[in-house]
C-alpha positions in Angstrom: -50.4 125.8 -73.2 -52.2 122.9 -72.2 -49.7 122.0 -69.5 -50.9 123.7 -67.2 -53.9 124.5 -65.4 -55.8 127.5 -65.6 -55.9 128.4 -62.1 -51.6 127.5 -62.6 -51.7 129.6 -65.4 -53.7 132.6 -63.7 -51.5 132.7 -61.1 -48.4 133.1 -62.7 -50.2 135.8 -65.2 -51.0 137.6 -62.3 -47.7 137.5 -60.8 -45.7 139.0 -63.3 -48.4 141.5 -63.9 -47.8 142.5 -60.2 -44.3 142.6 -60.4 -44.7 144.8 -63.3 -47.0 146.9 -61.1 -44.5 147.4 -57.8 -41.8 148.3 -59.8 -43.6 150.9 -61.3 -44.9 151.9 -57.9 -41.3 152.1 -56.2 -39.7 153.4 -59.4 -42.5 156.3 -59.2 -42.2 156.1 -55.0 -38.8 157.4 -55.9 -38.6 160.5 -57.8 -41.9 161.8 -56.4 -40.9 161.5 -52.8 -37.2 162.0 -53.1 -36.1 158.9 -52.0 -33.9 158.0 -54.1 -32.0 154.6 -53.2 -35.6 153.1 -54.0 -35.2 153.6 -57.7 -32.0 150.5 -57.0 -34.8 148.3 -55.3 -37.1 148.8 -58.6 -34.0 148.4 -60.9 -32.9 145.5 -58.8 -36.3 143.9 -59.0 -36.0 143.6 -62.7 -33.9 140.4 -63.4 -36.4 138.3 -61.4 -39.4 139.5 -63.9 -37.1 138.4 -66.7 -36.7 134.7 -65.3 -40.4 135.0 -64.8 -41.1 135.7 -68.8 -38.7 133.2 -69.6 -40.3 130.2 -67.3 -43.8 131.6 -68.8 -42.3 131.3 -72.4 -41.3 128.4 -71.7 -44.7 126.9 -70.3 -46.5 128.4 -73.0 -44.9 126.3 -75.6 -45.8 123.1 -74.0 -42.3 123.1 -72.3 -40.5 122.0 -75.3 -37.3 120.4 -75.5 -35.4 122.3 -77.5 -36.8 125.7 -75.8 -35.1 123.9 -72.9 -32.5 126.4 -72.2 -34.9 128.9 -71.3 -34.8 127.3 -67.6 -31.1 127.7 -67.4 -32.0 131.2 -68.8 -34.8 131.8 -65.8 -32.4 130.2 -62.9 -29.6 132.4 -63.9 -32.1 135.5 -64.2 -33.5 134.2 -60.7 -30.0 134.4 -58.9 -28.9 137.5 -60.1 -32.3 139.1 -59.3 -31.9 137.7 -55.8 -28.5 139.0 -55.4 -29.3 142.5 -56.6 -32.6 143.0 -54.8 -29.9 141.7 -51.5 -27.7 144.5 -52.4 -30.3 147.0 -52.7 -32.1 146.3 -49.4 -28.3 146.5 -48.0 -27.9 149.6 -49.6 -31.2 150.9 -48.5 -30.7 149.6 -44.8 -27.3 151.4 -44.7 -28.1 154.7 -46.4 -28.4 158.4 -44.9 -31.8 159.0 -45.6 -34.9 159.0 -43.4 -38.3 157.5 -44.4 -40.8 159.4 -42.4 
């Protein structure tokens, strides 16, 4: 774990605990409000917290060789977390319901 700082290390702590945190928020934003395409932006959202654990893994292990394919792991993860939290914002932009 000494590969990275501590202020590195905070910071991408704090991140994923974050992205834990809005996806509970919109996940919760909707069923209690009723909006319910939002519950596809926190679904959509999840992929990228997985390449986040797996680049964190990966640090945390002193970025060993042969844990290596954990990047290709948290690239893949990152591009399909991009592409679904695209879909969802198109699906959110083009659905029926109001937000006010």
């Amino acid at each position: 774990m000494h590969e990275l700082s501590f202020v590195t290390w905070l910071i991408h702590i704090s991140s994923v605990i974050e992205w834990i945190f809005a996806i509970l928020v919109i996940n919760k934003i909707s069923t209690y409000k009723k909006y319910n395409l939002f519950f596809w932006l926190s679904l959509a959202m999840v992929p990228n917290l997985i390449g986040a654990m797996c680049a964190i893994t990966w640090h945390m292990y002193d970025n060993q060789e042969n844990l290596y394919g954990l990047v290709s792991l948290q690239g893949i993860f990152t591009f399909i977390g991009n592409s679904t939290l695209a879909l969802a914002a198109i699906i959110i932009f083009k659905g029926k319901e109001t937000y006010e």
